[in-house]
C-alpha positions as CSV (number, residue, x, y, z in Angstrom):
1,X,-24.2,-80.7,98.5
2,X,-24.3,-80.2,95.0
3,X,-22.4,-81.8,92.1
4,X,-21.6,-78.5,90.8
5,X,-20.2,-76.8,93.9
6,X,-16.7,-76.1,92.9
7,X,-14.0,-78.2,95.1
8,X,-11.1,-76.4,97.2
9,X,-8.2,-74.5,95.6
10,X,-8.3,-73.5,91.5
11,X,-10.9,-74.4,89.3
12,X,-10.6,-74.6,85.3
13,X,-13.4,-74.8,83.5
14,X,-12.5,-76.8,80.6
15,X,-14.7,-74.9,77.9
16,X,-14.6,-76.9,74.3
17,X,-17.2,-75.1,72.8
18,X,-20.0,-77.7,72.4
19,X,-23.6,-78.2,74.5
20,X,-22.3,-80.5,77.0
21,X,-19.3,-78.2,78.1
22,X,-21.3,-75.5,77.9
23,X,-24.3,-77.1,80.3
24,X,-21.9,-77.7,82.6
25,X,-20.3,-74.3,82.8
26,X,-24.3,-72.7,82.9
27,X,-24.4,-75.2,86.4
28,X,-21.4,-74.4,87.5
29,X,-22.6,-70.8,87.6
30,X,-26.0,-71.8,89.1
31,X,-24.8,-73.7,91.9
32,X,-21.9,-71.2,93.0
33,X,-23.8,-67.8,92.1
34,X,-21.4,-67.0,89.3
35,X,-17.0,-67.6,89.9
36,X,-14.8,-66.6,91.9
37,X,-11.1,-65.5,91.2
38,X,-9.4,-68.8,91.8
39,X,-11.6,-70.2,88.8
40,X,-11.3,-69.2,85.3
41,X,-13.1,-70.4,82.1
42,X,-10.5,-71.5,79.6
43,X,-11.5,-71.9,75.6
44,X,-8.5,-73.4,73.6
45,X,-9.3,-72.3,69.7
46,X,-7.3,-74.9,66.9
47,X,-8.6,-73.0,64.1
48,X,-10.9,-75.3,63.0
49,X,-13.5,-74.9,64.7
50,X,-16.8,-73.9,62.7
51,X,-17.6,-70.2,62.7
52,X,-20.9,-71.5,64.9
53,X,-19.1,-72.7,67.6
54,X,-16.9,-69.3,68.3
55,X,-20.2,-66.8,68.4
56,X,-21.6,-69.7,70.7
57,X,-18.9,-69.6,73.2
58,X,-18.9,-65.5,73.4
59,X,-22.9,-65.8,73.4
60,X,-22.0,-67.9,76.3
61,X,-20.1,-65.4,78.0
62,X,-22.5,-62.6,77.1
63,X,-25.7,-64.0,78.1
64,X,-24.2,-65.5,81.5
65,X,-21.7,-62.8,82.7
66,X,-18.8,-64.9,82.4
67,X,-15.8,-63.9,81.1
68,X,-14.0,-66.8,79.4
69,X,-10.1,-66.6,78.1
70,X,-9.6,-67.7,74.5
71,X,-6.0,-69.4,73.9
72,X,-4.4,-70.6,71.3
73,X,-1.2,-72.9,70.7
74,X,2.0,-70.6,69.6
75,X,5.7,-72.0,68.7
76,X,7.3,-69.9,70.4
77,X,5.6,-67.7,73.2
78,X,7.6,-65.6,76.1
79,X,9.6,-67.4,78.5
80,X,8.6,-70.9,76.4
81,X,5.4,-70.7,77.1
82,X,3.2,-72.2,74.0
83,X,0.5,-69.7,74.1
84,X,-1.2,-66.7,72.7
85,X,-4.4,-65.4,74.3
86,X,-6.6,-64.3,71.8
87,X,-10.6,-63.4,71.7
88,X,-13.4,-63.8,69.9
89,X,-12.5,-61.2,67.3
90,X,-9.1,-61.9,66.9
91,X,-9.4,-66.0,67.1
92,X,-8.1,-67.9,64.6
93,X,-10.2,-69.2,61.9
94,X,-8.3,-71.0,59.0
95,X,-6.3,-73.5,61.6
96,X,-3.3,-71.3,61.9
97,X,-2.4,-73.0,65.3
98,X,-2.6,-76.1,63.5
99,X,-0.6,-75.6,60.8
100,X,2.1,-74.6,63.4
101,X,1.9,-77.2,64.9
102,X,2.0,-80.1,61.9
103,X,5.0,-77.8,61.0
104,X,6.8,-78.2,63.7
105,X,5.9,-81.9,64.4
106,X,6.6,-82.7,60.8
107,X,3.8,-84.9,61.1
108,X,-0.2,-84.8,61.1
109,X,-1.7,-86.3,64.1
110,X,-3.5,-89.6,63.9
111,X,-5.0,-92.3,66.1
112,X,-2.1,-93.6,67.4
113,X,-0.4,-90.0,68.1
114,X,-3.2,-87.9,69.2
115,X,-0.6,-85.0,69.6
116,X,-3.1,-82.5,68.4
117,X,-5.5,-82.7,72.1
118,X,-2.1,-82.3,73.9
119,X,-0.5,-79.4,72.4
120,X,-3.7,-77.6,70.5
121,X,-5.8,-77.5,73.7
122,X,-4.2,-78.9,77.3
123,X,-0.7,-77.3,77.1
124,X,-1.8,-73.9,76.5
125,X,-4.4,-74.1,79.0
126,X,-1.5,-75.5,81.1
127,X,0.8,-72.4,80.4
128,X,-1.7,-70.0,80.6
129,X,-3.1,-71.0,84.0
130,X,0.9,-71.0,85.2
131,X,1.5,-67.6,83.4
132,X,-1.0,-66.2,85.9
133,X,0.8,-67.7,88.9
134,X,-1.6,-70.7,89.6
135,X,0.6,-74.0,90.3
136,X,-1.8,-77.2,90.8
137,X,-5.5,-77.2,89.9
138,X,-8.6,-79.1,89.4
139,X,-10.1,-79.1,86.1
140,X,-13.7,-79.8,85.3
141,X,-14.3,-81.8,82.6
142,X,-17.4,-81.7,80.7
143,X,-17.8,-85.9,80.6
144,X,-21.7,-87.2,81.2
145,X,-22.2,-90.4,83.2
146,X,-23.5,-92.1,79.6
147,X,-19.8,-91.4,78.6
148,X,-18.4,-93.8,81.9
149,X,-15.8,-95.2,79.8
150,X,-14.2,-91.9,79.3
151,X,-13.9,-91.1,82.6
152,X,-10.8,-91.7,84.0
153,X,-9.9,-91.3,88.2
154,X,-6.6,-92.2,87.7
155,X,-4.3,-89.1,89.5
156,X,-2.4,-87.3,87.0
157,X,1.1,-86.7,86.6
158,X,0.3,-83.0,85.6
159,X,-0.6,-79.8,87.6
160,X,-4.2,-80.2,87.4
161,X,-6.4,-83.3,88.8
162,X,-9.9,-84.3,87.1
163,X,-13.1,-83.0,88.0
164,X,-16.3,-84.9,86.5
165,X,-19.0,-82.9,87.9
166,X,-21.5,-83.9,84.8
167,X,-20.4,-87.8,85.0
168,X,-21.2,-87.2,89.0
169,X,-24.3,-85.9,88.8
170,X,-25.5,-88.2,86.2
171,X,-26.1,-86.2,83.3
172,X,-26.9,-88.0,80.2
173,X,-27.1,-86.9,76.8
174,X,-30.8,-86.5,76.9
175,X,-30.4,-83.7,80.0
176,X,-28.3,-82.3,78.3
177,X,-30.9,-81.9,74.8
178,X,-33.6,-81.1,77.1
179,X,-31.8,-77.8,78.7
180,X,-30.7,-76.7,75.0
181,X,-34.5,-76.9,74.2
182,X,-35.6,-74.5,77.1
183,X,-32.7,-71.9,76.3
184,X,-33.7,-68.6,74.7
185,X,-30.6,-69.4,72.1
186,X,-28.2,-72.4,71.5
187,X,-25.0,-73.7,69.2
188,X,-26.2,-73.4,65.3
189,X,-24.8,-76.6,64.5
190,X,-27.1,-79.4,63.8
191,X,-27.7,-81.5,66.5
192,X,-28.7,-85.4,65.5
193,X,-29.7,-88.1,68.4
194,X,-27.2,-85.4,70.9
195,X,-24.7,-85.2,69.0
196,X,-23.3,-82.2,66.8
197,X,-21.6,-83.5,63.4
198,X,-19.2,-80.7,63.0
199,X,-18.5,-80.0,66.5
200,X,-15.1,-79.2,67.7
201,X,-12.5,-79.8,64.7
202,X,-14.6,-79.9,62.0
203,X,-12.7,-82.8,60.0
204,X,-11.3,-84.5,63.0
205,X,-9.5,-87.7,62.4
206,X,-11.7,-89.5,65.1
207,X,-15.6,-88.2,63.3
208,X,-16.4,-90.8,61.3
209,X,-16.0,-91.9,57.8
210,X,-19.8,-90.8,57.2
211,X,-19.2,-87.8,59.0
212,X,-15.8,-86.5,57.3
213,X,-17.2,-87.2,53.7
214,X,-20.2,-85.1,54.3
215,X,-17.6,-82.3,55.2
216,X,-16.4,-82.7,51.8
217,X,-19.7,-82.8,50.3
218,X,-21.1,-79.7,52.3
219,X,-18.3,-77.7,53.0
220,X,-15.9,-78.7,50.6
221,X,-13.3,-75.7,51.4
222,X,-13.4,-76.4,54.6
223,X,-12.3,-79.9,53.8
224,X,-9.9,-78.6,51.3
225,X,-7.7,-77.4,54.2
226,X,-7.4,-81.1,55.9
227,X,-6.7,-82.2,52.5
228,X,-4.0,-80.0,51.8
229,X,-1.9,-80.4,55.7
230,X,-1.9,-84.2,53.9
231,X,-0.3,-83.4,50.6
232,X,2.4,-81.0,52.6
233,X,3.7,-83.4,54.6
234,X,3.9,-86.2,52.0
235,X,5.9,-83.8,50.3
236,X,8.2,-84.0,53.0
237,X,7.8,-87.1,54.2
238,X,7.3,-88.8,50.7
239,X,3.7,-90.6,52.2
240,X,5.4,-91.3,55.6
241,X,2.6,-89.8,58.8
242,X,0.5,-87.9,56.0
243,X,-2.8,-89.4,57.0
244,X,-5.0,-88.1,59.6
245,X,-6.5,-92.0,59.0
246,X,-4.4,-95.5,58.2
247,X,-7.8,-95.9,56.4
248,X,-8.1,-93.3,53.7
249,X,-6.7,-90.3,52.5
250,X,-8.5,-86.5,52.0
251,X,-8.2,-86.6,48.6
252,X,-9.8,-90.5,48.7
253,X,-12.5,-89.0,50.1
254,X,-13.0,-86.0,47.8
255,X,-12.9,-88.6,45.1
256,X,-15.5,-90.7,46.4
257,X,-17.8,-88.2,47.2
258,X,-17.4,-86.3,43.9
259,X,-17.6,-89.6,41.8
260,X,-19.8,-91.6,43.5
261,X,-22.8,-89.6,44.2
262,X,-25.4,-89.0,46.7
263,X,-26.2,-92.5,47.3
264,X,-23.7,-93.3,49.3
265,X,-25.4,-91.0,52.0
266,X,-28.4,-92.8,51.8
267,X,-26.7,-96.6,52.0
268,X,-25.4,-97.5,55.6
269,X,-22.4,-99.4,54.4
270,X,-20.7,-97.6,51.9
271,X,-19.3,-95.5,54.2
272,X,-18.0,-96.5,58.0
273,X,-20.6,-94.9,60.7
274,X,-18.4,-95.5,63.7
275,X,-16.6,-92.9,65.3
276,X,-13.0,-93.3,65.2
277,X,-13.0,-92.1,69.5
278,X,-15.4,-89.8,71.2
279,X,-15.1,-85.8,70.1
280,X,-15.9,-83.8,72.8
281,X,-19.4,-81.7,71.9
């Protein structure tokens, strides 16, 4: 039997807009000849995501004969729910959802209070799915076996249980690379050793130093706009939870990377290469 077959009652397809995810939907198809109803798609949009990754995940759709449902967090949605349902054209591009969201947390996430995953992405896949009458479900989650420590078996307090048909069928990075390679089109976002740099949030917290100060050297509006969530909330807070990082602020980084030069690209230790946690790609 294969990995891929979808399992008994609803499926979601947990869709983050990167190659693995999207490898693991194209099987998913394979292996079932396309969906059925009780299995939907689901593409949660922050904001911030890089211009790339939206056209990839309605190319996706296109090219496969998928339909995928694009949702995005909202304060205050009928009934309570937290959700708007959005598309392609009408997506969100300047992190919108995300400003909400730090406005009505007060805060900007961080390590320690990774609220961002939780109410950006799971909870308005949650209210969506329940908004459409579906009341437990499994969830497939686009985790490769040379990601073990990620996976976690552990049944969930929530509506959905796990599904880890990648991790299952022992799908490494390099699979995953090697499928992109024989595609007749793929994600235009660089990809280095598997992995894609500006991937999901393009200045998430947990990219790495190395990674977030090439933001601000490449795309230095685009880092402008983590930047500035920082500066808002220390004006409310006076400094208390305005870092996305204990470590450093935005503007630290901006200053380093406009004062220092290009060298510190080239030297290994000037700026951290480790990954603050794994971004899903």
């Amino acid at each position: 039997m294969s990995h891929y077959a979808l399992p008994e009652g609803n499926v979601q397809i947990a869709f983050s807009g990167g190659r693995t995810s999207a490898y693991m939907l194209h099987h998913i198809l394979e292996a079932n000849g396309g969906l059925p109803d009780r299995a939907n798609v689901v593409f949660a949009n922050t904001g911030r995501e890089m211009p790339e990754t939206l056209d990839f995940v309605q190319e996706c759709s296109d090219r496969w004969s998928v339909p995928i449902v694009w949702v995005e967090f909202e304060r205050s949605g009928e009934a309570g729910a937290r959700f708007r349902q959005v598309s392609h054209n009408s997506a969100a591009r300047n992190g919108e959802p995300f400003v909400d969201l730090i406005r009505q947390r007060g805060i900007v996430p961080n390590q320690q209070a990774r609220f961002c995953t939780s109410d950006l992405k799971l909870r308005p896949t949650r209210d969506y799915l329940r908004s459409i009458g579906w009341d437990h479900w499994q969830a497939a989650v686009g985790i490769r076996a040379d990601e073990a420590g990620r996976v976690d078996r552990t049944p969930q307090r929530e509506r959905w249980q796990r599904w880890y048909p990648l991790a299952d069928a022992g799908v490494s990075k390099r699979d995953v690379m090697a499928f992109w390679q024989r595609q007749p089109f793929d994600l235009r976002l660089s990809n280095i050793g598997g992995k894609t740099p500006l991937g999901n949030c393009d200045g998430c917290f947990l990219k790495s130093e190395a990674n977030i100060a090439a933001l601000a050297r490449d795309y230095p509006d685009r880092h402008q706009w983590w930047q500035d969530m920082e500066d808002m909330v220390s004006e409310w807070t006076l400094g208390m939870g305005a870092r996305f990082r204990k470590e450093y602020s935005r503007r630290e980084i901006r200053w380093m990377v406009d004062n220092q030069g290009d060298w510190i690209f080239d030297a290994p230790e000037a700026l951290c290469q480790a990954s603050g946690g794994e971004c899903m790609a």
